[in-house]
C-alpha positions as CSV (number, residue, x, y, z in Angstrom):
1,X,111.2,119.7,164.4
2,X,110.7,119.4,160.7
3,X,110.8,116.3,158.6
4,X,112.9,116.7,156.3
5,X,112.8,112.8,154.9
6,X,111.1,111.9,151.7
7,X,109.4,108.8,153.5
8,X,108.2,107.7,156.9
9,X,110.2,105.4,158.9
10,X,108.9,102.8,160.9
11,X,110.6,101.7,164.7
12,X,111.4,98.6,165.4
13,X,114.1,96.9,167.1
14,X,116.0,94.4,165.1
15,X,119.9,92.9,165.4
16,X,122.1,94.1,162.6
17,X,125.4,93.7,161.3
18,X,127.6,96.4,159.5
19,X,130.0,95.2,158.1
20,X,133.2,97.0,156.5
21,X,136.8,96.6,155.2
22,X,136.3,92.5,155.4
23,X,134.3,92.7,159.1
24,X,131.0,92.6,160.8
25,X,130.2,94.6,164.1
26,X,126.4,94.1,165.6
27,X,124.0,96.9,166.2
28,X,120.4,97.6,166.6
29,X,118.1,98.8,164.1
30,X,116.2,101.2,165.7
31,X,113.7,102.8,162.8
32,X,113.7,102.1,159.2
33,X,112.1,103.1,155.9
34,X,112.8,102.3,152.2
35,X,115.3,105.0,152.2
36,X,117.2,104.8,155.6
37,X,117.6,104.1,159.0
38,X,118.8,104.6,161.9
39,X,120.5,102.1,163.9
40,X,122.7,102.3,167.6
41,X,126.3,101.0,167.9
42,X,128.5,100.4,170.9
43,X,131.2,102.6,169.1
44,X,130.0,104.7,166.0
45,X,133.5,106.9,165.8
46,X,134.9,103.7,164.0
47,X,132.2,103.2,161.2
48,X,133.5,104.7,158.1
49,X,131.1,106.8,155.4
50,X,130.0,103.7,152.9
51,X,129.1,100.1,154.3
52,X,126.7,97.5,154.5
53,X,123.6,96.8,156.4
54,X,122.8,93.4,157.2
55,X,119.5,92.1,159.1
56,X,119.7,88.3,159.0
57,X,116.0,87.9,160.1
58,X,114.4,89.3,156.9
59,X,116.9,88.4,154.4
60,X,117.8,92.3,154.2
61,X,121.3,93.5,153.1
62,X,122.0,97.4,151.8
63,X,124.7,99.3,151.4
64,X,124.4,102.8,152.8
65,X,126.3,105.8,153.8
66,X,126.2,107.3,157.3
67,X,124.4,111.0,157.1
68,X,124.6,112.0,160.8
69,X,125.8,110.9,164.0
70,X,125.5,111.5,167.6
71,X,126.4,109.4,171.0
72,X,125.5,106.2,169.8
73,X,123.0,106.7,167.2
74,X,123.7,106.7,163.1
75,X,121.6,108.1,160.3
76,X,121.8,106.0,157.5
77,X,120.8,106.5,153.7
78,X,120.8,103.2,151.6
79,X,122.5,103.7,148.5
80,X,120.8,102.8,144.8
């Protein structure tokens, strides 16, 4: 497979919150990087294109757009 991103991402495993339209839902951060991530979600179908990415631990919050999706899993880019 061919990486196509313009920086590495690093895994981890953190708790999130998206949150959209006035409401939070949790998921996992599964990798990251200063561009993206990706992150897993009970039900992905329902997140729309643009919200924000929350990880309470390390006082991170982004707002991002989904890029790609499958199962459970969504590609995020973080928005400048």
């Amino acid at each position: 497979m061919i990486e196509k991103r313009a920086t590495q991402r690093h895994r981890v495993f953190k708790g999130g919150t998206v949150t959209f339209e006035g409401s939070g839902v949790a998921c996992t951060v599964r990798n990251i990087s200063d561009s993206g991530a990706a992150i897993d979600l009970e039900n992905p179908g329902l997140l729309p294109h643009a919200f924000t990415l929350s990880i309470s631990c390390d006082n991170f919050v982004r707002n991002c757009r989904a890029v790609w999706r499958n199962d459970r899993r969504v590609g995020l880019a973080f928005m400048q």
